[in-house]
N, C-alpha and C positions, 0 to 999 in steps of 0.2 A: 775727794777733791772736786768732784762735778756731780751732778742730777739734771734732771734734766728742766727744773726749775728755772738752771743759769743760763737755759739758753730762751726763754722765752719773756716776752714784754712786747711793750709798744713805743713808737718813737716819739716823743713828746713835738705838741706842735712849737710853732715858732724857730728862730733863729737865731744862732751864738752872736754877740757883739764884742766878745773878747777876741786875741789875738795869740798868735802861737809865736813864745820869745825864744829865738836859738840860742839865746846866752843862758837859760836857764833847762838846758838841757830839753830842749821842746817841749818844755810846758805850756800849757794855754793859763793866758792869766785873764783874769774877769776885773778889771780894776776899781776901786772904790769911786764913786761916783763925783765930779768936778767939785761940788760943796761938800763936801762930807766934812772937810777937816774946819767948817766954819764951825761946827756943833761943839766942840771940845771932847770929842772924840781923842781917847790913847790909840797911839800907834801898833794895832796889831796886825792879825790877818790870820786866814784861813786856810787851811791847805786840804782839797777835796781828794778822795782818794776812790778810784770808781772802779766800778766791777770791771769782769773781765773782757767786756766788749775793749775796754781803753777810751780812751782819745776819739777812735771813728765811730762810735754813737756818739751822734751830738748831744742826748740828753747832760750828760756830765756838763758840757759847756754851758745848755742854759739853766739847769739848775745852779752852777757857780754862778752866772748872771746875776739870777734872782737873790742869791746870798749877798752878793754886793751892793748890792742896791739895799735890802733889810735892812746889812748889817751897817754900810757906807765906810766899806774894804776891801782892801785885795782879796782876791779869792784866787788860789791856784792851783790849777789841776796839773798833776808833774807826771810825764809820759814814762809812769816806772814798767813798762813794758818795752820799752827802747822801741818801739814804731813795732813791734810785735804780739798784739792781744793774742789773749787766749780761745777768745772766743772772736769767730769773724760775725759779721751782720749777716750774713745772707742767711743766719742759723735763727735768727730772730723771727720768733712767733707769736703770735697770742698767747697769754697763759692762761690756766685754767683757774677757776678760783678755789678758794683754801680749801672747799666740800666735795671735789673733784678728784679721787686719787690718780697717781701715776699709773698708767698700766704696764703689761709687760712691754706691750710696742711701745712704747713709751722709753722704757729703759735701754729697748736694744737701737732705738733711733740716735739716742742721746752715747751710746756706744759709739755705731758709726761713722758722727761727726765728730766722737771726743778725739779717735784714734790716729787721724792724720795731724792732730794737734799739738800730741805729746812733746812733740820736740822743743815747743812754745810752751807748755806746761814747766819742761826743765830747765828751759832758758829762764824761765821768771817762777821759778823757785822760789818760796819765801826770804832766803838766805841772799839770793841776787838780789831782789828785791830792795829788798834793805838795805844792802847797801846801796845800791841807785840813793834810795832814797838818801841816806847818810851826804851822799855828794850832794845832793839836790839840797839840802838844808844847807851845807857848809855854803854853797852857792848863795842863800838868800842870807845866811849871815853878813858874808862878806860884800855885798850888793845894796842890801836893806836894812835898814837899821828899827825891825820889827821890834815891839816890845816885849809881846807875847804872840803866840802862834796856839791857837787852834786847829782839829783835824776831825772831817766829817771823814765814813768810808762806809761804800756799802756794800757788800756782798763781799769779793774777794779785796776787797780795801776796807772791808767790815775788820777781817782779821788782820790787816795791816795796821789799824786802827788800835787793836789792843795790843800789839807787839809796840808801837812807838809809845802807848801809854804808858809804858813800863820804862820809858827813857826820857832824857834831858829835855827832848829836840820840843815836845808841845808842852803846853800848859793845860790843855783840858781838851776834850774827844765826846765825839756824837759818832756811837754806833750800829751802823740801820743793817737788819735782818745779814750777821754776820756768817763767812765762810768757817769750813775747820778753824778751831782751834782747841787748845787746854783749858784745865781746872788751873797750871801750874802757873799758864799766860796771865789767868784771870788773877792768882795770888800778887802776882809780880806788878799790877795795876798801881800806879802811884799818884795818877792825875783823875779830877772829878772828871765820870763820864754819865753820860745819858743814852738811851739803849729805845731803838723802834723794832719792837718786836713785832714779828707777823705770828697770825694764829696758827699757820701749818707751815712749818719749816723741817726738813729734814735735815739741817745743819745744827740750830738750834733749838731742838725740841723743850717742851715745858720743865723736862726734868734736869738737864742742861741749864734753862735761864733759873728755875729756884737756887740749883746749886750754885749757879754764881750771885744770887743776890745774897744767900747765908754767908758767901766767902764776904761780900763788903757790908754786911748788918754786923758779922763777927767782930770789923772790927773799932764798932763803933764805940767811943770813950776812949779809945787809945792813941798814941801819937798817928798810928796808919791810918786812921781813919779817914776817907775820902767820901766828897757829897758823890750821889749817883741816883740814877730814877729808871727805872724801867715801864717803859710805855707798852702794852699787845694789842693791836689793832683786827677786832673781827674782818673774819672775812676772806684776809690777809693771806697771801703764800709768798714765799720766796722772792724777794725781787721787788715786792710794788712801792716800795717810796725811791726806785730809782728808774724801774722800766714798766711803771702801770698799765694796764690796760684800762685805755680810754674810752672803750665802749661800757663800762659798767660807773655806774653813778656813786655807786657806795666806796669802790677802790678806787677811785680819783680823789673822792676824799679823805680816804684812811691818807692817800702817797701827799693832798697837800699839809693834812695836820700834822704827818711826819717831818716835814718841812717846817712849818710854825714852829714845831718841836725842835728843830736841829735849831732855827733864831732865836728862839728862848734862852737856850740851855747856852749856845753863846754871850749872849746879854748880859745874864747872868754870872756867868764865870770870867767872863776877859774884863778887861777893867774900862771900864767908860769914863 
């Protein structure tokens, strides 16, 4: 469920210019920019799904920013932790980079602050989660009159990200250095997704991402078939296209081409 990967990054500079909507179950939304809809732009939008700091790391806010402005869309990041992360900030550290292992102190660190947390780990259980999220869409149905919906997620909204791909609620998904999940999650995949791998991930290890690129090569020629690309970024560990450390030159820009990557792979797939 954790390592101690999830508790470390850095605080991106800058600051959010979106707003936290109570009608939408306090999510912050990033709104698509005043001229956006002169371009002929379809009405879609984005739905950012962020690790487990939540809501009070502001990187989630500005990286929605920046999505909105790319894409010239809403962006919305939905507090599926109900004002309860899993991970508090004051746990946030520098990481180390991908050629750096965990040490033992390492693991029994990442013990000590997991363990007053559990109750926040079972409170936002995949299964809560979900459905938060379930009300959190019926909300923007009945509100918004989106076309299509897209959904970025990283870390523990990595794996939020391919649980909702396997449903109604998006149209296509960008999934950056994912938490747990299955081979069976990966089977059940119906919408195109795009994948920012990092080089050392203990979630996603290399034997992990082939077997899921064999599940969607497999099923290429047949009606399942779905576009998808997997990007692995040297260098890379756990975290950096959402919490990078800003002091190394080369992981700023593996976490911004992961970014170009998540605008792309939208571009491409929601309908313009």
């Amino acid at each position: 469920m954790s390592c101690p990967k999830c508790i470390e990054g850095s605080v991106l500079p800058g600051e959010p210019t979106g707003s936290i909507q109570p009608d939408f179950q306090g999510a912050y939304l990033a709104p698509a920019p005043a001229n956006s809809g002169s371009n002929g732009a379809k009405n879609f939008s984005i739905v950012f799904l962020t690790d487990g700091f939540g809501l009070p790391l502001k990187n989630c806010k500005i990286l929605a920013d920046k999505l909105a402005s790319d894409l010239g869309c809403d962006v919305w990041v939905p507090d599926y932790f109900a004002g309860r992360p899993i991970v508090d900030l004051n746990t946030l550290v520098a990481p180390q980079r991908a050629d750096q292992k965990m040490t033992i102190l390492d693991w029994i660190k990442m013990i000590i602050l997991t363990i007053p947390k559990i109750p926040a780990f079972v409170a936002s259980r995949p299964s809560v989660v979900d459905r938060r999220l379930a009300v959190f869409f019926q909300t923007l149905k009945e509100k918004k009159s989106y076309e299509q919906i897209g959904a970025v997620g990283y870390c523990y909204g990595g794996s939020t990200a391919i649980r909702l791909a396997s449903t109604d609620l998006i149209n296509t998904a960008v999934i950056c250095h994912p938490g747990t999940f299955t081979l069976e999650e990966i089977r059940r995949i119906k919408v195109a997704t795009s994948w920012a791998c990092a080089e050392v991930d203990i979630f996603f290890p290399d034997s992990l991402r082939l077997q899921s690129e064999a599940e969607f090569e497999s099923r290429r020629g047949s009606d399942r078939f779905v576009d998808y690309e997997f990007k692995v970024y040297p260098a890379t560990a756990h975290g950096f296209a959402a919490r990078p450390n800003t002091e190394y030159a080369d992981i700023m820009e593996a976490h911004e081409a992961s970014f170009q990557q998540t605008v792309a792979w939208f571009k491409k797939t929601l309908s313009t």
